[in-house]
C-alpha positions as CSV (number, residue, x, y, z in Angstrom):
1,X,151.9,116.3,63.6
2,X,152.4,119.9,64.5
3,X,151.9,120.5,68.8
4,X,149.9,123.3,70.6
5,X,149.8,124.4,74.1
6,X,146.7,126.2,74.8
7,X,146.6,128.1,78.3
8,X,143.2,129.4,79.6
9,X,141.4,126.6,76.7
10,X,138.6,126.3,79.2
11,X,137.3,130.2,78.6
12,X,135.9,131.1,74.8
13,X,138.8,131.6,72.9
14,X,140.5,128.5,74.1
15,X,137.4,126.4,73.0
16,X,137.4,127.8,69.3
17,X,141.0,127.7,68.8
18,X,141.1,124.4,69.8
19,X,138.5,123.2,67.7
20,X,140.4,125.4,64.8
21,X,144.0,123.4,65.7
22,X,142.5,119.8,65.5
23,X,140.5,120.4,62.3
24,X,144.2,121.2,60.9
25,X,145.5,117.9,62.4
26,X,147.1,119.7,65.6
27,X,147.5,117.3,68.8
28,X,145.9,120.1,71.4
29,X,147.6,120.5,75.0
30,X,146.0,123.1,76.9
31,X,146.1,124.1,80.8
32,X,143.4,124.8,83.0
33,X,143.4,126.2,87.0
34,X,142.1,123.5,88.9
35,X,139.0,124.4,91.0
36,X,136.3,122.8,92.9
37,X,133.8,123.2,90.1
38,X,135.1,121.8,86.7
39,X,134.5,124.7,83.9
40,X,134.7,122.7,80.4
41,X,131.0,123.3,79.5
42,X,132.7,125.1,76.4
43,X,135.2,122.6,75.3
44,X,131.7,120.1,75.4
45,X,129.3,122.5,73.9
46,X,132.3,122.6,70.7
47,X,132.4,118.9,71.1
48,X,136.3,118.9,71.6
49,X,136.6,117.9,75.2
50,X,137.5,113.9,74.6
51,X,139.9,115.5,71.9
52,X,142.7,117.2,73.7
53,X,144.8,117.1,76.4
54,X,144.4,118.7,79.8
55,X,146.8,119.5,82.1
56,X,146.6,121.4,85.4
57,X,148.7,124.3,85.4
58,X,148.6,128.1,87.4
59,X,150.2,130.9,85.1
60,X,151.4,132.5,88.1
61,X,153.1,128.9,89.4
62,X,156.6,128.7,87.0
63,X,157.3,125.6,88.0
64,X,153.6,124.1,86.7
65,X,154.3,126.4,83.6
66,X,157.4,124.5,83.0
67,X,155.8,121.3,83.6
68,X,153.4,122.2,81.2
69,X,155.7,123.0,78.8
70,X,157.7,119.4,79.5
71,X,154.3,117.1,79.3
72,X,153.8,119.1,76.0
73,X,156.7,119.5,73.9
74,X,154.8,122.2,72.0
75,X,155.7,123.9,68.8
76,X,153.3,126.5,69.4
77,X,152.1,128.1,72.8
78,X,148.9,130.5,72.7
79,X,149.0,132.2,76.0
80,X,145.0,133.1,76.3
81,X,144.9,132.9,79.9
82,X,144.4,136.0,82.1
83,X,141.7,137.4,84.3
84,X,139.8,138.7,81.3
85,X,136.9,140.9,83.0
86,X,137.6,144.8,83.2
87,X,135.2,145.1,85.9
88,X,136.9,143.1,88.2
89,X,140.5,144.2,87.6
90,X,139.3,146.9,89.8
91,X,138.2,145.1,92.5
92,X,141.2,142.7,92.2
93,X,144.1,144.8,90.8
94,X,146.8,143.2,92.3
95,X,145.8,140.0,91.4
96,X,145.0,141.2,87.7
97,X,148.3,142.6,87.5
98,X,150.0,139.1,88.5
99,X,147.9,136.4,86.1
100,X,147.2,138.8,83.2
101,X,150.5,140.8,83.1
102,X,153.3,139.6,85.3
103,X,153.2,135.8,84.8
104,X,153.5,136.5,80.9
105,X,157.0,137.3,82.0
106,X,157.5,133.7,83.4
107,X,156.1,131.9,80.9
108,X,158.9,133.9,78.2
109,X,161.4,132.7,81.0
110,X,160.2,129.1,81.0
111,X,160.5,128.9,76.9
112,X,163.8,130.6,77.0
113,X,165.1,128.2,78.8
114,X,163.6,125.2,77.9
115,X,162.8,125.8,74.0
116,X,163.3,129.0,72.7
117,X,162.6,127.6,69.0
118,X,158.9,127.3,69.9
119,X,156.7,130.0,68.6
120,X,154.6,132.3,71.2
121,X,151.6,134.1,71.0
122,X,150.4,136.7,73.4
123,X,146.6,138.0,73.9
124,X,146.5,141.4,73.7
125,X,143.5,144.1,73.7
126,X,142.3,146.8,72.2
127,X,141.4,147.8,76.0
128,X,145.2,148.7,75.7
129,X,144.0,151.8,73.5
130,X,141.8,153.2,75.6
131,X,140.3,157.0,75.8
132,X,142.8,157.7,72.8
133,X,142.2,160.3,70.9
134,X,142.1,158.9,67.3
135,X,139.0,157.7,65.7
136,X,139.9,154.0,65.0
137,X,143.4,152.4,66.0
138,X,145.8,150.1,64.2
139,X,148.9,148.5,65.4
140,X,150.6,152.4,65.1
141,X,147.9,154.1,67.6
142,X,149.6,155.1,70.7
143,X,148.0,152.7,74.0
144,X,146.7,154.9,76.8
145,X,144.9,152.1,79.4
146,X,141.9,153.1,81.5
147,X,141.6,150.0,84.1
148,X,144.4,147.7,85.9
149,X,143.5,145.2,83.3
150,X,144.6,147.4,80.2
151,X,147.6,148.4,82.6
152,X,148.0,144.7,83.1
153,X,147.4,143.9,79.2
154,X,149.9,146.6,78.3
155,X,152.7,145.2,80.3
156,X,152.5,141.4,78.6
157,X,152.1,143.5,75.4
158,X,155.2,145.2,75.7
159,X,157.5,142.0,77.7
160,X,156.5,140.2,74.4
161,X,157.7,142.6,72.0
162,X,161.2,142.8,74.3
163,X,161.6,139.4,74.1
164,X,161.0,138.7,71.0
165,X,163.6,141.7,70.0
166,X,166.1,140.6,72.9
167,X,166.2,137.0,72.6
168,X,165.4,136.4,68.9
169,X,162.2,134.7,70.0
170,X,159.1,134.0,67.6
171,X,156.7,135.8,70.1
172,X,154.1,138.1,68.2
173,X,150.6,139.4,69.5
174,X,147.0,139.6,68.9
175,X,145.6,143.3,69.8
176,X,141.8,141.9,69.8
177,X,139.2,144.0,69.5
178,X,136.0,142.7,70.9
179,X,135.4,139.7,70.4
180,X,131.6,137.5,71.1
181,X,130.0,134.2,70.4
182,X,127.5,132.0,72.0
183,X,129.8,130.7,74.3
184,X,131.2,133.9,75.6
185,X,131.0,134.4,79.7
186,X,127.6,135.8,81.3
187,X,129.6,138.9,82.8
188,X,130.3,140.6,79.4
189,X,127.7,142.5,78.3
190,X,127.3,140.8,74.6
191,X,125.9,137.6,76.4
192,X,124.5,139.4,79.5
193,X,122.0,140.9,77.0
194,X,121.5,138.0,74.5
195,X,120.6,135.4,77.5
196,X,118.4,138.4,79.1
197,X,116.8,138.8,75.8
198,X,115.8,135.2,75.5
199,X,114.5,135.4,79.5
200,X,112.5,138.0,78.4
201,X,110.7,137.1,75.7
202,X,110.0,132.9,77.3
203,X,109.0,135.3,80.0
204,X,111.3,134.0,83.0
205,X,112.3,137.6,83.8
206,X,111.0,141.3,83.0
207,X,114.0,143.5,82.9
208,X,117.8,143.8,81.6
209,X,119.7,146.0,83.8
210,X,123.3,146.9,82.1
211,X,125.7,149.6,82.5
212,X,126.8,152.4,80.3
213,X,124.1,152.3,77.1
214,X,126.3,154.9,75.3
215,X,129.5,153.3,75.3
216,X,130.8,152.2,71.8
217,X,132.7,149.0,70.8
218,X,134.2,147.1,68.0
219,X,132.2,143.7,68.0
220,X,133.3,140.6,66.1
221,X,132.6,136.7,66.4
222,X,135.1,135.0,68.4
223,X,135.4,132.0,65.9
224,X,136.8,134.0,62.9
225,X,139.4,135.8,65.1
226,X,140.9,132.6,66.1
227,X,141.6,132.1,62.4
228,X,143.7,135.3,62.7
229,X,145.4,134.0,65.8
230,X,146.5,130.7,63.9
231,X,147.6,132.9,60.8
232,X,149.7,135.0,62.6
233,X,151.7,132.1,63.7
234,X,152.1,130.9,60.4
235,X,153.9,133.5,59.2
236,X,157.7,133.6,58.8
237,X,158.7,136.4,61.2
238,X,156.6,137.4,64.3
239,X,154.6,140.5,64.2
240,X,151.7,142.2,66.0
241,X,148.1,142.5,64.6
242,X,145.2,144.2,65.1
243,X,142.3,142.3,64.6
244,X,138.9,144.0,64.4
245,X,135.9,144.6,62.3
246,X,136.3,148.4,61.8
247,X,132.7,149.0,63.1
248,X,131.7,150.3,66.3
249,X,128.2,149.7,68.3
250,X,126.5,151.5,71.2
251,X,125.7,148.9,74.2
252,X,122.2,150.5,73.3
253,X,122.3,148.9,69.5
254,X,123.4,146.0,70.6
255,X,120.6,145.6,73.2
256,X,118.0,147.1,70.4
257,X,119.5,144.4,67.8
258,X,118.8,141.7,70.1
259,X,115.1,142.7,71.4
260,X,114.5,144.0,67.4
261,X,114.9,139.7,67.1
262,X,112.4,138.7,69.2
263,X,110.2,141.6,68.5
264,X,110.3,143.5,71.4
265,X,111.0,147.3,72.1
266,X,114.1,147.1,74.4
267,X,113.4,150.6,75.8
268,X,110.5,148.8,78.0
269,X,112.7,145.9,79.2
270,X,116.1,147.9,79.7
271,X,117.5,149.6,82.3
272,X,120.7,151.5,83.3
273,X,122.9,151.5,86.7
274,X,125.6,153.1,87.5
275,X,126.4,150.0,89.8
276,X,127.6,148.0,86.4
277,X,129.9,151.4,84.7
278,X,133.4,151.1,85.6
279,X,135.3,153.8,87.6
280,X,137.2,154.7,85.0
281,X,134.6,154.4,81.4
282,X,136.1,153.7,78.4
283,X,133.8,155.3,75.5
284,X,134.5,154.3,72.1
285,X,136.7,151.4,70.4
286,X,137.2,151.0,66.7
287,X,139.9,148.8,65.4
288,X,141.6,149.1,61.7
289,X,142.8,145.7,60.5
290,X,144.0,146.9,57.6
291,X,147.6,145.0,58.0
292,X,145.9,142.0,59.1
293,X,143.9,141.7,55.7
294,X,146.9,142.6,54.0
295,X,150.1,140.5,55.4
296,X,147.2,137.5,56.9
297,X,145.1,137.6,54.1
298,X,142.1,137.5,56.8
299,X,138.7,139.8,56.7
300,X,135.6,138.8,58.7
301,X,132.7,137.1,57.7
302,X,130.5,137.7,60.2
303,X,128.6,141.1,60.2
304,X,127.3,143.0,63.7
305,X,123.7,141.7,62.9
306,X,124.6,138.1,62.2
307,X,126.7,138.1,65.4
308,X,123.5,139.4,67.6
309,X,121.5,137.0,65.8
310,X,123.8,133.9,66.0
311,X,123.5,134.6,69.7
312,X,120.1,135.4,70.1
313,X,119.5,132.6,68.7
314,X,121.5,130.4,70.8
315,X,119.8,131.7,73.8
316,X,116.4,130.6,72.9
317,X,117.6,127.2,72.2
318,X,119.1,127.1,75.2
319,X,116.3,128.1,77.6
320,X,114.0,125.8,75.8
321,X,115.6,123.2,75.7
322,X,116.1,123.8,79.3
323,X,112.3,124.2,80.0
324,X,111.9,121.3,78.1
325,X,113.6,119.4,80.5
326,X,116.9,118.4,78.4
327,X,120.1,118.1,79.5
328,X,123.4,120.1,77.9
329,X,126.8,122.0,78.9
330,X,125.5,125.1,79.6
331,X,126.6,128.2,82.6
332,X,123.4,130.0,82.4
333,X,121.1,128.5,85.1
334,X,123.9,128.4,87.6
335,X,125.3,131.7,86.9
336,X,124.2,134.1,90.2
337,X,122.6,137.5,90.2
338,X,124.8,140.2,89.8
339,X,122.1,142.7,91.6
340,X,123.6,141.0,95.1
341,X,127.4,142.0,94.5
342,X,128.8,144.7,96.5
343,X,131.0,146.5,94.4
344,X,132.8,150.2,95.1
345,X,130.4,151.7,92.9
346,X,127.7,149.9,94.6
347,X,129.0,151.4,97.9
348,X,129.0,154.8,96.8
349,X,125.1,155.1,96.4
């Protein structure tokens, strides 16, 4: 029976690549920051919870990273963890630079020296790219990062790829492009609209206030691109892919998709503040996966519409069931209002 250590398997991709792993017969170790609030509604809601193995572990903390590493003999490690929000990167730079970028260094020091044999995958982004100049980007497109957490990103990117060349390691990456589900966090915009959506049309709220309507992105469902993730670990020398769907969306599409469902007009319901656009925008992202279909034999299923849908769908569930008065894993009700952050953009007004 083949071993996995999962970091960061309470956020989405953890949940869906460890469902993935035990369907193939994996035994599933995976770390998680201890808190005062346990955060496994995921792992439940994929009905996985009671079917791996937790361990408490900090990724900027080598010695827990090592422990980790002892408790689970792995074959594989998936290093998913980070502090995944852009928006905050700039409000916590420092601190984005030592979980998402820095502490990727440790962990390649803790395998090296307890079991370089293991395979390693990092977590990339196509945030990496940036305001690039090229119309879509594959694994060749020069990186040219817009916020501490592409900076961040970029710097695990790149101590993977010198390991890997320096030590002989099996270390590859995963340059994701966006990727969304049902179960993705309430900050990203994908599931700030799709929830709002659903509010809207029970009638439990009368707006959707978002950020920049015009910026573009490569959306995909979450699920499928964990497939990649497993398949790029399979093969029989390490190697970095870019895993997208080659179509890019306006934040306004996505939000017309979703209201389109549940036939509203989203012009009436949404509104824009500059209060939610980064200091630094990043306007258009477009991945080519060609390598990927060709060397992992993987193409996604899901289509843009399916993916709004799937959620959409979800979302009404959800708050119904909720009204109803059942019971479930679920972030929405005690997620707070974002209106009452002060940000630096906020300030400037």
């Amino acid at each position: 029976m083949k071993k996995a250590l999962i970091t960061g398997i309470t956020g989405q991709d953890g949940a869906y690549l460890s469902k993935l792993l035990l369907e193939k017969g994996y035994k599933v170790y995976g770390t998680f920051r201890r808190v005062s609030t346990p955060n496994f509604w995921r792992l439940q809601t994929l009905d996985v919870y009671s079917k791996i193995h937790l361990i408490p572990a900090d990724l900027v903390d080598m010695g827990s990273l090592l422990e980790a590493l002892k408790v689970s003999d792995p074959d594989e490690v998936y290093n998913l963890g980070a502090s995944s929000y852009v928006s905050t990167s700039f409000e916590e730079a420092v601190e984005n630079a030592e979980i998402t970028g820095l502490a990727v260094t440790k962990f390649l020091e803790a395998i090296l020296h307890q079991n370089s044999d293991l395979k390693f995958y990092q977590a990339s982004s196509s945030e990496m790219f940036g305001n690039n100049k090229f119309r879509t980007q594959n694994e060749e497109t020069p990186f040219l990062p817009t916020s501490p957490y592409a900076v961040s990103k970029l710097y695990a990117h790149w101590i993977t790829n010198i390991y890997r060349k320096s030590y002989n390691m099996f270390a590859c990456c995963g340059i994701l492009f966006n990727h969304e589900s049902p179960i993705r966090g309430l900050e990203f915009v994908s599931r700030k609209i799709t929830n709002g959506v659903a509010q809207i049309s029970l009638g439990l709220k009368n707006e959707l206030v978002l950020g920049n309507l015009k910026a573009k992105r490569d959306w995909g469902f979450a699920g499928e691109y964990m497939t990649a993730v497993h398949k790029m670990m399979q093969q029989d020398k390490p190697s970095d892919f870019v895993i997208s769907t080659g179509e890019s969306h306006s934040v306004s599409e996505f939000a017309k998709e979703a209201f389109d469902i549940v036939g509203l007009d989203w012009k009436k319901y949404v509104k824009s503040d500059k209060k939610f656009f980064r200091p630094l925008e990043l306007d258009h992202l477009r991945g080519n996966a060609k390598s990927a279909t060709k060397h992992l034999k993987w193409k996604p299923k899901i289509t843009f519409k399916k993916l709004v849908k799937m959620m959409v769908d979800t979302e009404l569930k959800r708050w119904n069931d909720f009204l109803d008065g059942k019971t479930f894993p679920w972030d929405a009700p005690l997620y707070p209002d974002q209106s009452k952050l002060i940000t630096r953009l906020s300030r400037k007004k």
